[in-house]
Every structure is written in structure tokens, then in C-alpha cells.
C-alpha positions in Angstrom: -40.8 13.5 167.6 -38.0 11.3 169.3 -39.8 11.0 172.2 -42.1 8.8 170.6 -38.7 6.2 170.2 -38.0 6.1 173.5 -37.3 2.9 175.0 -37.3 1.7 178.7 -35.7 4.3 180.5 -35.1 6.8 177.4 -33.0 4.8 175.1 -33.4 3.6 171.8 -33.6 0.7 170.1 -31.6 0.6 166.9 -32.6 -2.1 164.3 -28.9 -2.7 162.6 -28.6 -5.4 159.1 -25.8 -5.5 156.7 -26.6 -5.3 152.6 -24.7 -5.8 149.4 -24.7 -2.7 147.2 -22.4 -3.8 144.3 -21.0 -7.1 142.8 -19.5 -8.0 140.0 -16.7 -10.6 138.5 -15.2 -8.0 136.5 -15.6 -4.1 137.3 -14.0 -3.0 140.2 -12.2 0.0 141.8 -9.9 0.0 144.8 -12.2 0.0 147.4 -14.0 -3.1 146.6 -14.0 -6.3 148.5 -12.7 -8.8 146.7 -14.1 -13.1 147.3 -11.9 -15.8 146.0 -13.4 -18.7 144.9 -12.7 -22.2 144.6 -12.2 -22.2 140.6 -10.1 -19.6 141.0 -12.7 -16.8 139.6 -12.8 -13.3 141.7 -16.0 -11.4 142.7 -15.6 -8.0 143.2 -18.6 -6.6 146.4 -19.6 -3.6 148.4 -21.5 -3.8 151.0 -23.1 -1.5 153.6 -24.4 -1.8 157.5 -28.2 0.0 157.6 -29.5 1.2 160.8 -32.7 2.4 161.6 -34.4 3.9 165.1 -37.1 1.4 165.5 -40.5 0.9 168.1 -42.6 -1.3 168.5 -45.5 0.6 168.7 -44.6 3.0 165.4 -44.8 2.1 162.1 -42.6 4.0 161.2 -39.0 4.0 161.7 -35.9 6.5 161.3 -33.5 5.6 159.1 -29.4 6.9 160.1 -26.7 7.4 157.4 -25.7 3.8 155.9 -22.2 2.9 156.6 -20.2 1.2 154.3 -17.9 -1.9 155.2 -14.3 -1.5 153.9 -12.1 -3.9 152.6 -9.4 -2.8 155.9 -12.7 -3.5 157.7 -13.2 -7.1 156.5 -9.9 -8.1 156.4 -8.4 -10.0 153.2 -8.9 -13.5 155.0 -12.0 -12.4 156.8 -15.4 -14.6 156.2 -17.6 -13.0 154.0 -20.5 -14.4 155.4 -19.3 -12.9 158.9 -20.7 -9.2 159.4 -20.2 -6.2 161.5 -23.1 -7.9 164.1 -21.1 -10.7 164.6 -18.1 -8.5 166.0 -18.7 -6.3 169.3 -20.2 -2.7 168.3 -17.8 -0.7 170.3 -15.3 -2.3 167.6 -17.1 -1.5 164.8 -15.1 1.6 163.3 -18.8 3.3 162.8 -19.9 7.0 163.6 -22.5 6.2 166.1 -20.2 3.9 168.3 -19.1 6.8 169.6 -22.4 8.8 171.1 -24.8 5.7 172.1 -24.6 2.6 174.4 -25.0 -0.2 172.2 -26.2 -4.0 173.1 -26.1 -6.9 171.1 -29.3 -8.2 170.3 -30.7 -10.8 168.0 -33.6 -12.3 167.0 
């Protein structure tokens, strides 16, 4: 079935996007993000980086384990609006970095 994902020379491409999961100005735990804003109010995030094997010639695609971004991650001064695809993939403390050759590609 994998062989159907193959990309030039065997490889595959791997369709990556980051996605909020949880936010809120008042329920938290100690693993949430936390954003600061201007009026001094505090919203509380989790967030996640998808992946999915992807073709172009399948409609379908395979979808890997979601992994979620850490506040140690992110930083406390970090951008919010800067994600895991803006930093280098071999970087990103993820459990695929690991076993594949990654390139940065965007659209």
C-alpha cells in the first residue's frame, strides 16, 4: 500500500500544518501555552503539528500521530504566530525527525 506514496526516487512527501486544540482565558493546566495581551488579559492554548503522507495522484492520504507543541517548545517570548514550519525540521523535537529526510517546502 506505501508503494502507492512513493515520490521521485522512493521518498515521500509529507504534507505538515500546525492546529489549535484548546483555548481559553480561564481553564488551564500546566502544560498550556499561555499569550499575553495588550490589556493585560491571558489566553490559555494548545496546539498541535498534523502530518499526513500525501500524493498527488491519491485521494487519499495517511495521516501520522499528531504532535503536540509544548510550552518549552514555544518558548515564553516566542511568537505565537511563528510555528514549528517556520524553524528547520531537524530542530523540531518531533518523533519522525529522526527516521526521514525532511525538506522544507511551501506553497
Amino acid at each position: 500500500m506505501l508503494k502507492r506514496y512513493w515520490w521521485e526516487n522512493k521518498h515521500y512527501l509529507v504534507s505538515i500544518d500546525g492546529t489549535g486544540v484548546f483555548s481559553s482565558n480561564r481553564l488551564h493546566c500546566e502544560h498550556c501555552c499561555q499569550k499575553q495581551h495588550e490589556n493585560g488579559a491571558i489566553t490559555y492554548y494548545h496546539q498541535a503539528v498534523g502530518a499526513a503522507v500525501v500524493h498527488p495522484d491519491q485521494s487519499e492520504v495517511i495521516p501520522l500521530a499528531p504532535e503536540p507543541i509544548s510550552k518549552q517548545l514555544i518558548g515564553s517570548e516566542a511568537d505565537p504566530e511563528v510555528g514549528p514550519e517556520d524553524e528547520e525540521l531537524t530542530d523540531f523535537p518531533c518523533r519522525y525527525t529522526d527516521r526521514y529526510r525532511w525538506e522544507n517546502v511551501t506553497a
